[in-house]
N, C-alpha and C positions, 0 to 999 in steps of 0.2 A: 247434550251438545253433539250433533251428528258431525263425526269425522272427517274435514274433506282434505285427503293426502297428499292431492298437488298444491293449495293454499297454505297447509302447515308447511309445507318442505319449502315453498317459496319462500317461504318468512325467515327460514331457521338458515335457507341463501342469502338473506339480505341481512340477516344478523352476522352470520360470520364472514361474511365478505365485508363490515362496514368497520366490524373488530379488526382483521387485520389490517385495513385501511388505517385506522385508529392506531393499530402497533407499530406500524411501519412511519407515521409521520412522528409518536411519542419515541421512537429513537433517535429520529433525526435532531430533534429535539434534546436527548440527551436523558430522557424522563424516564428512567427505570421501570421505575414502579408500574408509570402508566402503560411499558410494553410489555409486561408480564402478564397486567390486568388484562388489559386487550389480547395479549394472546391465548392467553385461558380462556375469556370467551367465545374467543371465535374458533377453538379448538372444539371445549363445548356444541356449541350451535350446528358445528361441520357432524359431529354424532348425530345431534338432533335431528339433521335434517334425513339423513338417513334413516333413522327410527322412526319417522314420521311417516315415511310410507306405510309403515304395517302397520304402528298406533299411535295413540299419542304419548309423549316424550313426558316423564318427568319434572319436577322440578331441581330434582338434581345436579349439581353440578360436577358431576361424576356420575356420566349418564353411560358410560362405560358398559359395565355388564348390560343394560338395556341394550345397549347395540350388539352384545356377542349372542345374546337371546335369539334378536329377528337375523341373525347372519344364516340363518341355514337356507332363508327364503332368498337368498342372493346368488345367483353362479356360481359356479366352483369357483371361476379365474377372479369373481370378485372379492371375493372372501379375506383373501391376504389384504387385500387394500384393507378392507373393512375391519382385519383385526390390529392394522397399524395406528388406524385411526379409532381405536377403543383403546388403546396401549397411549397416545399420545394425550386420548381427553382425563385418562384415568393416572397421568402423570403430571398434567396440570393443573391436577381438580384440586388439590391441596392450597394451591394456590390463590385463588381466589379468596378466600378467608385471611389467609397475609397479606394481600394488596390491600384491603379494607381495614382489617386491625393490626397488623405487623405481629409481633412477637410479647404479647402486654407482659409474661411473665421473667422477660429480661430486659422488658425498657424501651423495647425498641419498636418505632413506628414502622408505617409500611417505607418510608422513606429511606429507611435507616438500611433496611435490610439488601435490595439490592442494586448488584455491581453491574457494570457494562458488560460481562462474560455471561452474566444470568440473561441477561435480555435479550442478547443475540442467542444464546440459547431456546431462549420459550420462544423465539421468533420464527427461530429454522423450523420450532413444531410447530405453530402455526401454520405457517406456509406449509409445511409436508402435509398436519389436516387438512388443510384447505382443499390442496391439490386431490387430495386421494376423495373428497366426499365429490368433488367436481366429477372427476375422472369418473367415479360408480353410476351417479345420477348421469352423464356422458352416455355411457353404456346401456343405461337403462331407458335410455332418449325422456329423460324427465327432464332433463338441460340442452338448451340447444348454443352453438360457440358465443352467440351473443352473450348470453346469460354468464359464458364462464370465462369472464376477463374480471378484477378486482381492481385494474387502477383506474 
């Protein structure tokens, strides 16, 4: 499969711009679970899409260290961005496997587990990866303003 860097990273734009889309109407909604799910993913995909430039990404959902890997190929001034948003996919990657199975060895489904302070939590990470993979691919004019609005 020959790598092509602007269609992966486009892809891994439309994945996590459609997650937060996704996290932000399942709290309006009230749906915990589903803003956790969502925000992990689109936390996820906002790494990905970045890693995509230099190769292709994982299956991982804790593609974290893949991204502190290709960070040397980025600006210096981008860097910080870059390690905010490997800090935030590599704090939600856990999660992913509790929106799906919950906690099986105390009973508890993904339902069970959480609260409205958890979701506006993985929500504000969301939104921060979001912002920061926008803002890098911005910089690196691989996004033009069209591309980086999410509602």
């Amino acid at each position: 499969m020959k790598l092509n860097p602007q269609s992966q990273v486009q892809y891994r734009v439309k994945l996590a711009t459609r997650y937060l889309k996704e996290a932000e109407e399942a709290i309006k909604r009230k749906d915990y679970r589903n803003t956790v799910a969502s925000s992990q993913l689109c936390a996820e995909n906002a790494a990905k899409a970045i890693i995509a430039l230099y190769r292709i990404p994982s299956w991982s959902h804790d593609p974290s260290h893949e991204l502190l890997e290709v960070i040397q190929h980025l600006k210096p001034e981008l860097r910080r961005l870059a390690k905010e948003l490997a800090e935030i996919a590599r704090k939600l990657a856990p999660e992913h496997g509790r929106t799906t199975y919950g906690e099986p060895t105390r009973g508890l489904t993904p339902w069970d587990i959480y609260s409205e302070e958890d979701a506006i939590e993985a929500l504000s990470m969301a939104r921060r990866a979001w912002k920061s993979m926008k803002t890098i691919l911005k910089e690196l004019k691989i996004m033009n303003n069209a591309q980086t609005t999410h509602s």
